[in-house]
LUMGU-839066 format. One record per residue: x, y, z of N, C-alpha, C, O in turn; residue number from 1; residue in one letter. Coordinates in Angstrom, 3 decimals. Layout:
N
{rec {X,Y,Z},{X,Y,Z},{X,Y,Z},{X,Y,Z},NUM,"A"}
...
//
This chain:
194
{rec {-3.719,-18.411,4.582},{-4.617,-17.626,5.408},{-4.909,-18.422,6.686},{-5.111,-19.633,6.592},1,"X"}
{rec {-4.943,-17.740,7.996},{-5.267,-18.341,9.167},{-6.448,-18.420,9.305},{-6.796,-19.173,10.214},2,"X"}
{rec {-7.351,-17.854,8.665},{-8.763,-17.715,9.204},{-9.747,-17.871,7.784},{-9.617,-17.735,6.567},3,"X"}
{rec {-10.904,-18.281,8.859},{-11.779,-19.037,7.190},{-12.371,-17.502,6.402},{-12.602,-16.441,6.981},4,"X"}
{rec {-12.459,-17.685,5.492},{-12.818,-16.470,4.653},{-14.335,-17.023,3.760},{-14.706,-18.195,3.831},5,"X"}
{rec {-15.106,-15.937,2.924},{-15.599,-16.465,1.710},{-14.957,-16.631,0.719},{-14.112,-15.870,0.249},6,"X"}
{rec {-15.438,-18.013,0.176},{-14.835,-18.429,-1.078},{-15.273,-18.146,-2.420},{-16.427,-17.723,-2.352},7,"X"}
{rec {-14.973,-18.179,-3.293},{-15.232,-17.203,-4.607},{-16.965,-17.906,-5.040},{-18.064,-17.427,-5.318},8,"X"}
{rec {-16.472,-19.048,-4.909},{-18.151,-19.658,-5.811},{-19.151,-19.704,-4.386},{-20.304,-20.132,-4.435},9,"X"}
{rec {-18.565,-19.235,-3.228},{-19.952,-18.758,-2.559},{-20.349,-17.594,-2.002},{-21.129,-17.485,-1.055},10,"X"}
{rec {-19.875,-16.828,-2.522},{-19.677,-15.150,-2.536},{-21.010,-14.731,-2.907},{-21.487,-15.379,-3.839},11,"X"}
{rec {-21.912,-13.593,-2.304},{-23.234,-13.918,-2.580},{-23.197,-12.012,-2.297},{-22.421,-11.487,-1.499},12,"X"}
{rec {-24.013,-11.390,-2.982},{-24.238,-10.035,-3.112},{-22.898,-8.858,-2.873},{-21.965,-9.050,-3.653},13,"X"}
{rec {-22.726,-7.760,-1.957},{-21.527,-7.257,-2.517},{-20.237,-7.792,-2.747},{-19.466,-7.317,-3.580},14,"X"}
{rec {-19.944,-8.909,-1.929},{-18.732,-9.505,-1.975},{-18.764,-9.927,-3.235},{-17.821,-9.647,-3.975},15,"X"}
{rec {-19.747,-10.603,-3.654},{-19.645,-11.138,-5.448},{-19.089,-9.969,-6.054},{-17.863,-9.888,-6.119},16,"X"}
{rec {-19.760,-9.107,-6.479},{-19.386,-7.997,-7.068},{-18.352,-7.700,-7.013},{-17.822,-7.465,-8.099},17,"X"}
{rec {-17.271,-7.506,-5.418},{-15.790,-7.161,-5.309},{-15.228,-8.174,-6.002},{-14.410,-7.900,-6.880},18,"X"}
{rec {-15.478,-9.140,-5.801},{-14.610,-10.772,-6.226},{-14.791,-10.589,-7.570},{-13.615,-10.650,-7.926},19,"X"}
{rec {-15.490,-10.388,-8.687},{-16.149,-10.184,-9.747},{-15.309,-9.160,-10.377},{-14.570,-9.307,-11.350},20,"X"}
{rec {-15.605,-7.705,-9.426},{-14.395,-7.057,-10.158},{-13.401,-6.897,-10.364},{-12.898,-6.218,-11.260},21,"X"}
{rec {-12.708,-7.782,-9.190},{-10.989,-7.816,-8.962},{-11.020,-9.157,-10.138},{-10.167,-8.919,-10.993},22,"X"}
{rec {-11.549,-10.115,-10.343},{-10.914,-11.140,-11.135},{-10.840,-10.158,-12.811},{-10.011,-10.181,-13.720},23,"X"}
{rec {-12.136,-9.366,-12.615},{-11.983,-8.869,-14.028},{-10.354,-8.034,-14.589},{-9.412,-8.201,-15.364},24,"X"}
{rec {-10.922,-7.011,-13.483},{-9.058,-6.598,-13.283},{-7.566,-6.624,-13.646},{-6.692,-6.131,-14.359},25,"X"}
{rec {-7.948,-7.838,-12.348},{-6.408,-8.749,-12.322},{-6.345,-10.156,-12.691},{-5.290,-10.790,-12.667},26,"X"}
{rec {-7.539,-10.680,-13.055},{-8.131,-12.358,-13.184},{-7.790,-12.991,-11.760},{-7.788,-14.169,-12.117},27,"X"}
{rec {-7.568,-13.027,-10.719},{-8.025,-13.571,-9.854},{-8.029,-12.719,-8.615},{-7.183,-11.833,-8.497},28,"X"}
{rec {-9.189,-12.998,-7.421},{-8.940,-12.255,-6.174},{-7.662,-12.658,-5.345},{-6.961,-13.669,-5.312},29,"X"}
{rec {-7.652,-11.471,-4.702},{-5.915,-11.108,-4.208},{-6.883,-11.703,-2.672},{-8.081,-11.534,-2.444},30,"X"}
{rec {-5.929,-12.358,-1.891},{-6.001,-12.591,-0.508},{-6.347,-11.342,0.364},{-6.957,-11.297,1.432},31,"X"}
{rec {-5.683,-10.142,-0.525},{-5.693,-8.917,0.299},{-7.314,-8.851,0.801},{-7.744,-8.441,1.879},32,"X"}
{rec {-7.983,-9.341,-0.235},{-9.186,-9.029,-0.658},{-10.395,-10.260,0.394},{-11.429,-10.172,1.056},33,"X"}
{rec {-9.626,-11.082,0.059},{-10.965,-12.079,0.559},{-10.744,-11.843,2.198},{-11.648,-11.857,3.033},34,"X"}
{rec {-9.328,-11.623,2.456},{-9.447,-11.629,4.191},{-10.559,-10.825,4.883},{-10.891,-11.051,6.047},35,"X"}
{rec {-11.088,-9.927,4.158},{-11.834,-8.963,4.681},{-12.955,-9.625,5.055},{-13.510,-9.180,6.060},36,"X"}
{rec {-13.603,-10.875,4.349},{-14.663,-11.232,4.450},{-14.759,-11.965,5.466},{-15.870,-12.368,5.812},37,"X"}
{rec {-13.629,-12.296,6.159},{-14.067,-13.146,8.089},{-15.148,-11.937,8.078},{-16.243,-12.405,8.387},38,"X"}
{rec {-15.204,-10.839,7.881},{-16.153,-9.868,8.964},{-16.829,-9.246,7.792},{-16.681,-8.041,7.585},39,"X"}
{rec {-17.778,-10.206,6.779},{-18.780,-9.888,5.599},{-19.190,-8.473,6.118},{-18.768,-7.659,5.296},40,"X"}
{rec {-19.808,-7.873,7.094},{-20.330,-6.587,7.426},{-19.349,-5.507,7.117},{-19.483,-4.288,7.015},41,"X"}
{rec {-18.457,-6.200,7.013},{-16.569,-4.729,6.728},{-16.659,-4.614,5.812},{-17.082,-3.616,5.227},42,"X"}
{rec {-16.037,-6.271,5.074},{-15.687,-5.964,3.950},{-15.902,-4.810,2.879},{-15.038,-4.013,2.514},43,"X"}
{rec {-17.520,-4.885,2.348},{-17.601,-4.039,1.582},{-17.208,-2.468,1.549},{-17.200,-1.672,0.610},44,"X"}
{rec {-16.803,-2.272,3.268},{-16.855,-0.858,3.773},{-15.500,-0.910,3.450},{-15.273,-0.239,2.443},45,"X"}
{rec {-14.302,-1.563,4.016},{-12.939,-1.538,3.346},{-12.763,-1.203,2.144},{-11.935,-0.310,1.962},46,"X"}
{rec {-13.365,-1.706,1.103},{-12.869,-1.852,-0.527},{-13.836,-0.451,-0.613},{-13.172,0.580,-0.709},47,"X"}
{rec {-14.679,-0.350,-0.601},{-15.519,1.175,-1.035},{-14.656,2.243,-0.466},{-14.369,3.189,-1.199},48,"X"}
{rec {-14.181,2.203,0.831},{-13.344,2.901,1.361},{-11.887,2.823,0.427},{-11.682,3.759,-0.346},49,"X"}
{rec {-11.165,2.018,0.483},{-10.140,2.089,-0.677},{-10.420,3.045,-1.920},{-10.058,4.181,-2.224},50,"X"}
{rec {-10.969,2.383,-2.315},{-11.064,2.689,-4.251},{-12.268,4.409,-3.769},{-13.028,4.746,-4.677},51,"X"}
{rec {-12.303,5.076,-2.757},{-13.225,6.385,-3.244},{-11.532,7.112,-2.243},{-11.191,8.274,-2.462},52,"X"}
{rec {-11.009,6.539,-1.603},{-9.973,7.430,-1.084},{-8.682,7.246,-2.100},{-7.801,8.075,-1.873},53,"X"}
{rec {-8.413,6.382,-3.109},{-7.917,6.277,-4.310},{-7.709,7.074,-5.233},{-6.825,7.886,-5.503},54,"X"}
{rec {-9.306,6.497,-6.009},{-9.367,7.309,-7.163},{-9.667,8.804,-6.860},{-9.687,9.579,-7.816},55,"X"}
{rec {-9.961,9.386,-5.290},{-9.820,10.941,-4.699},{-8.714,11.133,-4.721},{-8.607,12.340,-4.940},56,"X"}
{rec {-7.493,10.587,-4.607},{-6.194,11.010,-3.955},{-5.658,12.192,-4.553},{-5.093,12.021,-5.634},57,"X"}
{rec {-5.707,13.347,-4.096},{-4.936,14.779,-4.961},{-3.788,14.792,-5.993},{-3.537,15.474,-6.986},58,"X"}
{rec {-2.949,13.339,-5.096},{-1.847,13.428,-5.448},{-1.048,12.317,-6.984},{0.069,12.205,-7.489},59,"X"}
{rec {-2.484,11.685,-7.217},{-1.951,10.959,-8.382},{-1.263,9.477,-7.732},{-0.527,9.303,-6.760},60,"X"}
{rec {-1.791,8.618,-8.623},{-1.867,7.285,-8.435},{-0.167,6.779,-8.241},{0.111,5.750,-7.626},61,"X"}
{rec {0.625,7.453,-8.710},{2.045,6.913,-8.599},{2.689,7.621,-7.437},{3.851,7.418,-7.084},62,"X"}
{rec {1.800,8.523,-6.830},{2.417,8.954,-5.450},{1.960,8.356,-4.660},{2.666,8.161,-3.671},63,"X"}
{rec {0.519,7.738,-4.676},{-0.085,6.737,-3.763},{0.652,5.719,-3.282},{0.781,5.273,-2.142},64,"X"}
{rec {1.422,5.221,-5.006},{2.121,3.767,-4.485},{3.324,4.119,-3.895},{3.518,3.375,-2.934},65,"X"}
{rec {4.340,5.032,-4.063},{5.148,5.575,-3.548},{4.916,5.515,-2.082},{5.417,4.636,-1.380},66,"X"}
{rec {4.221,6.374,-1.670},{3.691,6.372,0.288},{3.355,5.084,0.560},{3.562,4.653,1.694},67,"X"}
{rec {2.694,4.138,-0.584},{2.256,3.040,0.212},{3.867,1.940,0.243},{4.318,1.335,1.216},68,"X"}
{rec {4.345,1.989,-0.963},{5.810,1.111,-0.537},{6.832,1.493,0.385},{7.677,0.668,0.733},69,"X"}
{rec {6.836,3.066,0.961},{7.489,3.311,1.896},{6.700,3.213,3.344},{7.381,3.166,4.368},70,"X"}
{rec {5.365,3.184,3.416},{4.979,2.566,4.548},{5.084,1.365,4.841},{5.419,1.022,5.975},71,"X"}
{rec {4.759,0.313,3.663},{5.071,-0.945,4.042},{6.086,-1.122,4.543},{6.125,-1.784,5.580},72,"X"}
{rec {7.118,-0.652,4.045},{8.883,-1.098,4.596},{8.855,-0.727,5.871},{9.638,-1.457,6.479},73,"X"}
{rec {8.145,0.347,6.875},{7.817,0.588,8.147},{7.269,-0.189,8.852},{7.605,-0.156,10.035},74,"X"}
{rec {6.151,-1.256,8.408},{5.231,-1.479,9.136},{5.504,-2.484,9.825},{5.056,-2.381,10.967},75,"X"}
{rec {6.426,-4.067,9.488},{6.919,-4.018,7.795},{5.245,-5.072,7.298},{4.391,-5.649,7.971},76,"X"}
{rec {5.421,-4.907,6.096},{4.575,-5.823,5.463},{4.993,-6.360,4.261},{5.207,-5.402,3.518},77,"X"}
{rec {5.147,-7.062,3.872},{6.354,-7.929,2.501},{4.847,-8.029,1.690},{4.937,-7.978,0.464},78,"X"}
{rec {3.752,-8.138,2.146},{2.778,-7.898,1.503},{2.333,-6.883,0.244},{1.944,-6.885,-0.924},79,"X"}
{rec {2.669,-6.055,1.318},{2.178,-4.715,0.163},{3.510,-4.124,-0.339},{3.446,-3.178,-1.125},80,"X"}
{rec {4.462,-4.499,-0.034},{5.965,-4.353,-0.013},{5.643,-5.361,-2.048},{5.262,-4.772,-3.059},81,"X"}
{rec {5.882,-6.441,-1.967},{5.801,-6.911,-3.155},{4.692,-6.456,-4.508},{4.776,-6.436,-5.736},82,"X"}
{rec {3.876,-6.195,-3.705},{2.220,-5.716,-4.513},{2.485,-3.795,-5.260},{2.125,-3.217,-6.286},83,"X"}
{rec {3.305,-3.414,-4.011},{3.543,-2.200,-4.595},{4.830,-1.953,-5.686},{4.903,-1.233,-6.681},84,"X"}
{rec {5.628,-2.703,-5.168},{7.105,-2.711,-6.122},{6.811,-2.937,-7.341},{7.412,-2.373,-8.255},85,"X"}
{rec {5.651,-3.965,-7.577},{5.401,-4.544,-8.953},{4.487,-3.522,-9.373},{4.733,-3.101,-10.504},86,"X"}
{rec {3.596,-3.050,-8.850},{3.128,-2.051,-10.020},{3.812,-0.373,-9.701},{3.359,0.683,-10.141},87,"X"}
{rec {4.558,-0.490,-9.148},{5.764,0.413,-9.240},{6.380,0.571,-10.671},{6.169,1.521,-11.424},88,"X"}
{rec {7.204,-0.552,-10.934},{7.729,-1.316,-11.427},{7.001,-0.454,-13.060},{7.533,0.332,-13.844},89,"X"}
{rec {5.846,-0.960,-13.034},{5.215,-0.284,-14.413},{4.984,0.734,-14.145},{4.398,1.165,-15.139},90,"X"}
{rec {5.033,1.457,-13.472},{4.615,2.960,-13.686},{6.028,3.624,-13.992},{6.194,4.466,-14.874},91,"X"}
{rec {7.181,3.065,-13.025},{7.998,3.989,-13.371},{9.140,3.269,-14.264},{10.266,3.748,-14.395},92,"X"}
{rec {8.669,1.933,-14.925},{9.301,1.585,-16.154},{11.115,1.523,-15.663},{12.079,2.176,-16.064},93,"X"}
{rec {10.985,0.429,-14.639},{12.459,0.444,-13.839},{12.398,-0.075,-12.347},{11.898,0.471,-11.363},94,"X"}
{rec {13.294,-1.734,-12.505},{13.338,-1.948,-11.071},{14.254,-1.694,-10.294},{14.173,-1.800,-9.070},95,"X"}
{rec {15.312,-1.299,-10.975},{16.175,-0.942,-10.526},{16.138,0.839,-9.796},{17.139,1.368,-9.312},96,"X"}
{rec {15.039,1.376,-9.866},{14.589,2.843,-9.192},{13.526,2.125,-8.321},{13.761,1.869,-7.141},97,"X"}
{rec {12.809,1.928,-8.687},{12.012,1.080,-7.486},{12.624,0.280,-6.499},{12.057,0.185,-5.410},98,"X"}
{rec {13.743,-0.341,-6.709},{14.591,-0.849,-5.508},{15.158,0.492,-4.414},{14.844,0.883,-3.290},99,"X"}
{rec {15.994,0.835,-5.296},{16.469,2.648,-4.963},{15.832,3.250,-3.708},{16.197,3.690,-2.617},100,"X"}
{rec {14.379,2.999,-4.592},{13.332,3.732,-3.842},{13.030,3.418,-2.250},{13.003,4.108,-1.230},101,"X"}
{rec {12.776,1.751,-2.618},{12.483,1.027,-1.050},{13.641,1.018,-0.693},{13.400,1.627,0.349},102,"X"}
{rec {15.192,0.783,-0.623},{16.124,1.168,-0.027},{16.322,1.996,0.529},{16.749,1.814,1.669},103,"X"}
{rec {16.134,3.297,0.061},{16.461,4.717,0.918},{15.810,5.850,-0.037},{16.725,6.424,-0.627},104,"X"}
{rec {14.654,6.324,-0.359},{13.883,6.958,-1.314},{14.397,8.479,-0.835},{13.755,9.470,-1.183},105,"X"}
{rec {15.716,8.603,0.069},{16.384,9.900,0.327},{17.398,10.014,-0.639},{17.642,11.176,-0.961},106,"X"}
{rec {18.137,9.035,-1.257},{19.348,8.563,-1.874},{18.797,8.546,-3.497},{19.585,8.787,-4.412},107,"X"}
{rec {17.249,8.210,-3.767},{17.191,7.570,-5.120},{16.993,8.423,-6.167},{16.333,7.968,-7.102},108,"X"}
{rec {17.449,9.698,-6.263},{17.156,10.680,-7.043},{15.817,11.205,-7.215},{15.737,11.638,-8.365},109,"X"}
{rec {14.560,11.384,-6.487},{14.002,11.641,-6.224},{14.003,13.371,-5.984},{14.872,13.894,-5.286},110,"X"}
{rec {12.890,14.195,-6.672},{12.492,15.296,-6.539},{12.281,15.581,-4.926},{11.696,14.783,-4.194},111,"X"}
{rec {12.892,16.950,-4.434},{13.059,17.306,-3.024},{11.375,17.177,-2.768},{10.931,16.393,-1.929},112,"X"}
{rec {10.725,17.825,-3.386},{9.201,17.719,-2.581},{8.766,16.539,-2.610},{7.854,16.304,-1.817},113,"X"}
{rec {9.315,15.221,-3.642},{8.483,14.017,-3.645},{8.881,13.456,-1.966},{8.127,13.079,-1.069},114,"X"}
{rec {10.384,13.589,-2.007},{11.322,12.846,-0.591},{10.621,13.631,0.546},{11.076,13.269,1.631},115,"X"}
{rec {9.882,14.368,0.634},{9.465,15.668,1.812},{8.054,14.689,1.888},{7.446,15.008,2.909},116,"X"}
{rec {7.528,13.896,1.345},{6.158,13.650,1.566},{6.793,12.167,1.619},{5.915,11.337,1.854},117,"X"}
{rec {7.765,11.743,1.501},{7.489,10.558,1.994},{8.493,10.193,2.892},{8.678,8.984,3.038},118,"X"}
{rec {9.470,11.305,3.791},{9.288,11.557,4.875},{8.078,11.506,6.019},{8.008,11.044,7.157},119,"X"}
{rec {7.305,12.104,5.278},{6.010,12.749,6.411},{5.389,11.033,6.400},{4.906,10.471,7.383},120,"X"}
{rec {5.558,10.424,5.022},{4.660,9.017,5.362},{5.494,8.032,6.151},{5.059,7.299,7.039},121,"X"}
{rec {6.779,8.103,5.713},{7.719,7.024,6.789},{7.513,7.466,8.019},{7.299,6.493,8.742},122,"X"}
{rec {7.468,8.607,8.695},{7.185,8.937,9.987},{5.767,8.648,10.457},{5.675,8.664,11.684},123,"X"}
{rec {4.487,8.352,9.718},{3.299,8.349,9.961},{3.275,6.912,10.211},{2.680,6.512,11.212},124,"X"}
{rec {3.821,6.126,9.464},{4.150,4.381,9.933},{5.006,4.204,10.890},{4.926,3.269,11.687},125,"X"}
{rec {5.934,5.110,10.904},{6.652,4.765,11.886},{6.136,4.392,13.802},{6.122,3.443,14.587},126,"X"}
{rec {5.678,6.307,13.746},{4.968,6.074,14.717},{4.558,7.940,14.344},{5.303,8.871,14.040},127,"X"}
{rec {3.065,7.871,14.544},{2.641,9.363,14.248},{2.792,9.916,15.114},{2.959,11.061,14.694},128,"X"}
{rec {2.880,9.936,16.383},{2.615,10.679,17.940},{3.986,11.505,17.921},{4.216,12.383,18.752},129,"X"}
{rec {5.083,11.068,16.663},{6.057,12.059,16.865},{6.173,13.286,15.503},{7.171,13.910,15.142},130,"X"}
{rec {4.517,13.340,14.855},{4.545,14.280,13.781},{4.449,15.352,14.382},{3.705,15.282,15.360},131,"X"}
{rec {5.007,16.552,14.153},{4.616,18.037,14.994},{4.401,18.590,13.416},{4.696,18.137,12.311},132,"X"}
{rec {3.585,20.075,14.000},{3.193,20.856,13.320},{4.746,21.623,12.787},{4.606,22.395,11.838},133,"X"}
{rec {5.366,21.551,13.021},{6.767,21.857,12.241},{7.127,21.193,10.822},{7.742,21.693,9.880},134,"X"}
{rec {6.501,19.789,10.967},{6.211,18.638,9.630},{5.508,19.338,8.675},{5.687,19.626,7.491},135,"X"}
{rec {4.499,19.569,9.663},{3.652,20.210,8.106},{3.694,21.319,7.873},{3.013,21.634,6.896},136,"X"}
{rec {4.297,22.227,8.429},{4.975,23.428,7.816},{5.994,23.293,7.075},{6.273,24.281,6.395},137,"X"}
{rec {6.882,22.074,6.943},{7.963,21.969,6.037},{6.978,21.434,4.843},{7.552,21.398,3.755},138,"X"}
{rec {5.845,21.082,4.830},{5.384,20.164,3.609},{4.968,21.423,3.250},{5.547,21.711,2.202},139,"X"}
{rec {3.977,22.645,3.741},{3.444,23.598,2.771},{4.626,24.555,2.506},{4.537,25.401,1.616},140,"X"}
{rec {5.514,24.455,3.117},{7.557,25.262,2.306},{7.517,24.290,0.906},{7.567,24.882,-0.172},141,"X"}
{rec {7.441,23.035,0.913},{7.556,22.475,-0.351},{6.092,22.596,-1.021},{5.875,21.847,-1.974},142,"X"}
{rec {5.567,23.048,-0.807},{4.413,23.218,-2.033},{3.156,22.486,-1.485},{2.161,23.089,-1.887},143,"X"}
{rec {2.839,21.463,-0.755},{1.583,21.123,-0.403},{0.802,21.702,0.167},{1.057,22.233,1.248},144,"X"}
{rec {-0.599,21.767,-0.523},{-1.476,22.377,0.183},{-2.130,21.734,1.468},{-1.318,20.898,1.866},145,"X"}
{rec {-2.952,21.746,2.083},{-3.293,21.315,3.453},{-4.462,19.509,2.843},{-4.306,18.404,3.362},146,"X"}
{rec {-5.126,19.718,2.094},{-5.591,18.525,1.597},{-5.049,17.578,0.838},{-5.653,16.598,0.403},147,"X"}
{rec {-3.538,17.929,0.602},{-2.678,16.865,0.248},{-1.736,16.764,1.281},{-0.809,16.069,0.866},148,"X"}
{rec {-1.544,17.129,2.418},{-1.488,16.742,3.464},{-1.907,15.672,4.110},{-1.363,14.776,4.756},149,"X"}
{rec {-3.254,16.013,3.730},{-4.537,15.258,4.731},{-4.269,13.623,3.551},{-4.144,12.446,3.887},150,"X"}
{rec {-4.269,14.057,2.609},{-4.052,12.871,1.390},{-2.668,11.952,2.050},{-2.763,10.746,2.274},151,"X"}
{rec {-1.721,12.543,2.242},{-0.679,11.456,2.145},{-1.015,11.329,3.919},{-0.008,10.783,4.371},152,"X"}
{rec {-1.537,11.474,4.538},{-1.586,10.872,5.904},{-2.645,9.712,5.848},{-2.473,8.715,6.549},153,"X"}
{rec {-3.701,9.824,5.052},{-4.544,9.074,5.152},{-3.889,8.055,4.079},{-3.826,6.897,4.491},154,"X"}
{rec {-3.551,8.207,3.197},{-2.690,7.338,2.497},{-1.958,6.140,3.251},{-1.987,4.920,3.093},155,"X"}
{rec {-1.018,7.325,4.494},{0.476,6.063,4.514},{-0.774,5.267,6.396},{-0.640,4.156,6.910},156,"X"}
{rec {-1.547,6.143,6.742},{-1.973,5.679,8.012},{-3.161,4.457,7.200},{-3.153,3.358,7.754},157,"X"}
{rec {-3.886,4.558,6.286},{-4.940,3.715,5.683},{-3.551,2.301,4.934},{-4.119,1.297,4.505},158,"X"}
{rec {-2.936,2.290,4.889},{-1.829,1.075,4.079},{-1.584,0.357,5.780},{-1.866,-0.829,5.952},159,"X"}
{rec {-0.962,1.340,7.124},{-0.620,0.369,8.158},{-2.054,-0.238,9.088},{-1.908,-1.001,10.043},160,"X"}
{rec {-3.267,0.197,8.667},{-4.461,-0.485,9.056},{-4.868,-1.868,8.077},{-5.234,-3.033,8.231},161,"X"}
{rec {-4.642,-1.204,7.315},{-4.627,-2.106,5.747},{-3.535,-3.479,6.286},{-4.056,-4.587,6.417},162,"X"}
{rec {-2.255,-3.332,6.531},{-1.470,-4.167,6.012},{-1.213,-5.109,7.772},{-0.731,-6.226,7.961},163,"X"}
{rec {-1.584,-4.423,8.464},{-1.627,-5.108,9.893},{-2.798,-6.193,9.825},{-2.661,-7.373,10.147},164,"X"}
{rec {-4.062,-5.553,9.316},{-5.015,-6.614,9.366},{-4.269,-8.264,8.372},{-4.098,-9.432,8.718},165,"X"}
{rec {-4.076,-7.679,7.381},{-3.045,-9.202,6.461},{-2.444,-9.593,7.280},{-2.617,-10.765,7.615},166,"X"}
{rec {-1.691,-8.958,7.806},{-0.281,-10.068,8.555},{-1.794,-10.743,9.622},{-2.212,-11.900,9.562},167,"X"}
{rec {-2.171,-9.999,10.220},{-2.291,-10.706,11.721},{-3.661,-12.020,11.333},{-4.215,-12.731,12.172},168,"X"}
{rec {-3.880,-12.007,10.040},{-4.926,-12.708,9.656},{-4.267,-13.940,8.709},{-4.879,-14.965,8.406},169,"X"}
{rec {-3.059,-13.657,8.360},{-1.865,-14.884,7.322},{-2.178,-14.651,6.036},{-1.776,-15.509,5.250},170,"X"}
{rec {-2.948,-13.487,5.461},{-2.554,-13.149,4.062},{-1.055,-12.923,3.698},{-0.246,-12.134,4.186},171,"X"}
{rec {-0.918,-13.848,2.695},{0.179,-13.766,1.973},{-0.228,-12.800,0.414},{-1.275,-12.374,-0.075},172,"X"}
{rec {1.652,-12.754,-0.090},{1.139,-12.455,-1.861},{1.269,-13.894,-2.532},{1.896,-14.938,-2.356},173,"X"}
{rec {0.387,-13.396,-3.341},{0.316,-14.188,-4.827},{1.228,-14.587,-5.470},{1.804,-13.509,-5.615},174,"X"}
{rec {2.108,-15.605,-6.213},{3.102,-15.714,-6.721},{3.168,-14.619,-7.699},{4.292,-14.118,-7.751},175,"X"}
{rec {2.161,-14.015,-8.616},{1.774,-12.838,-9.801},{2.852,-11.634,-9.096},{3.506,-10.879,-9.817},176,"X"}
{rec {2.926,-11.586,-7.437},{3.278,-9.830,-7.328},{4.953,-10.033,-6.692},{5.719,-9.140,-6.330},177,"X"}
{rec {5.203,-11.660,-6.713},{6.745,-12.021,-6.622},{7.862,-11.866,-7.787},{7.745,-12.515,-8.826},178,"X"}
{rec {8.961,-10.971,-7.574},{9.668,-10.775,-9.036},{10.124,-12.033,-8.946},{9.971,-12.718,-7.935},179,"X"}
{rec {10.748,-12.444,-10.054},{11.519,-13.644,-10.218},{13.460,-13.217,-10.148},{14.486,-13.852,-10.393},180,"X"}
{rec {13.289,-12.449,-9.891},{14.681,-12.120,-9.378},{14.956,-12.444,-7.955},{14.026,-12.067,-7.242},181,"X"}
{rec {15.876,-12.990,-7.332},{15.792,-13.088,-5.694},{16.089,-12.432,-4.951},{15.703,-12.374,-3.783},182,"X"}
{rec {17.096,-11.592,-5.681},{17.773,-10.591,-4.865},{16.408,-9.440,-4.814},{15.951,-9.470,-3.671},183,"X"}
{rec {15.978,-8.889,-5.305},{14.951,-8.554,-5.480},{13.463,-8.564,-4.244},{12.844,-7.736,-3.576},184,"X"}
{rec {13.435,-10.355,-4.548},{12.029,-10.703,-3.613},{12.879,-10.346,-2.654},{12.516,-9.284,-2.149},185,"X"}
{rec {14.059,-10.864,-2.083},{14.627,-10.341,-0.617},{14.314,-9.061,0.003},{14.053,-8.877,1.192},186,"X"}
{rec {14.367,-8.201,-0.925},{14.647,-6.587,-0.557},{13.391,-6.134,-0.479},{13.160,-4.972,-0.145},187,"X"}
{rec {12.382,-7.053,-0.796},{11.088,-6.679,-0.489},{10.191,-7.724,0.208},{8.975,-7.867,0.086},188,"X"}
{rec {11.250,-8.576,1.130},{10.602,-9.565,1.800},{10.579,-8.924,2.918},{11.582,-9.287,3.532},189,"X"}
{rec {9.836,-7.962,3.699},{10.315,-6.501,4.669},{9.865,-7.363,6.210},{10.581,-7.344,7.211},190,"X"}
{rec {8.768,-7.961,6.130},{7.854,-8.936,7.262},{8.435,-9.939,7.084},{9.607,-10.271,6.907},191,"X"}
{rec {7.087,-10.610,7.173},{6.838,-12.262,7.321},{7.224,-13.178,5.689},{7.085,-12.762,4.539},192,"X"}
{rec {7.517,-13.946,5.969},{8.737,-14.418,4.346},{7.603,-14.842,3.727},{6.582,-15.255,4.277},193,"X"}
{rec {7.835,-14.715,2.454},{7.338,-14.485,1.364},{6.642,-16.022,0.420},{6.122,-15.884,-0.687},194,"X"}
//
C-alpha cells in the first residue's frame, strides 16, 4: 500500500466493526478494505454502499461476479481480476470456465442473455459515453427488465470506481485470492503484477 491506512488494533468505531466483520468472514481484512480508511469519513460509506447494492442486486450473486471479472479485465485491475476468479471458481465449480470466461466470455459457452449483459458491462468499463439506447433495447430483446439494467450498470460502473481507487492507492491481493497455478495467475494478472 502507498498510503498510510488504519491498522486493525487501532480501528476504533465503524471501521472496527468492518475490520471485525471481514476477519470473521474471511479471517483477515482484505487491503481492498483498509485502503478506504486514508479517508475514515468514506470508508464506512463505501462498504455500506457495497454490501446494500450487493445483497440488492436483481441479478444474483454469481452474475455480480461475472460483470465484476469482466470489468476488471477492462479497467484492468489484477486486483479484482484475482479476487473474482477465485470465488468464481466456487460458484461455478471450474477453473477452467472461469478462465474461458475472462478470456473471451463470447466464446465460453455462456447463455446468449448472460453474454448480452456482459457485453453491456465490458462496454460500461470500457468507456460508457459509447452506450446508446440501442444497448438497452437489445438487453430488454433478451429479457431484462429496466432495473436490471440499472443493476448491471451500477454493478460493472461501481467495480471501475472501486478498482481505480486500489490501483492508484497500491492495494494489492492477498496471497489467499492467488491460484497456485501460473499460467493461471498470468491470465489474471490484467494490471499492475501481482
Amino acid at each position: 500500500m502507498f498510503i498510510a491506512t488504519i491498522d486493525e488494533q487501532d480501528a476504533t468505531g465503524e471501521i472496527a466493526e468492518i475490520y471485525a466483520a471481514e476477519a470473521r468472514t474471511l479471517g483477515f481484512v482484505m487491503e481492498g478494505t483498509k485502503c478506504w480508511t486514508a479517508l475514515p469519513q468514506v470508508a464506512p460509506l463505501v462498504e455500506h454502499l457495497l454490501h446494500a447494492a450487493r445483497s440488492n442486486f436483481s441479478l444474483g450473486l454469481v452474475n455480480w461476479r461475472l460483470i465484476t471479472l469482466v470489468a476488471a479485465k477492462q479497467i484492468p485491475s489484477t486486483y479484482c481480476s484475482h479476487v473474482y476468479a477465485k470465488l468464481l471458481i466456487q460458484d461455478l465449480d471450474s477453473k477452467e470456465k472461469v478462465r474461458a470466461i475472462q478470456h473471451d466470455f463470447r466464446t465460453a459457452g455462456l447463455a446468449a442473455k448472460t453474454v448480452a449483459m456482459l457485453v453491456y458491462a465490458e462496454q460500461i468499463a470500457r468507456d460508457a459515453s459509447l452506450v446508446t439506447e440501442r444497448d438497452i433495447d437489445l438487453l430488454r430483446h433478451h429479457g431484462f427488465s429496466d432495473r436490471e439494467i440499472a443493476d448491471i450498470a451500477f454493478c460493472a460502473s461501481y467495480r471501475c470506481f472501486m478498482s481505480r481507487f486500489f490501483d492508484a492507492v497500491g492495494a494489492m491481493p492477498e496471497s489467499t485470492w492467488l491460484d497456485p497455478d501460473p499460467e493461471f495467475r498470468a491470465a489474471m494478472t490484467v494490471g499492475k503484477p501481482a
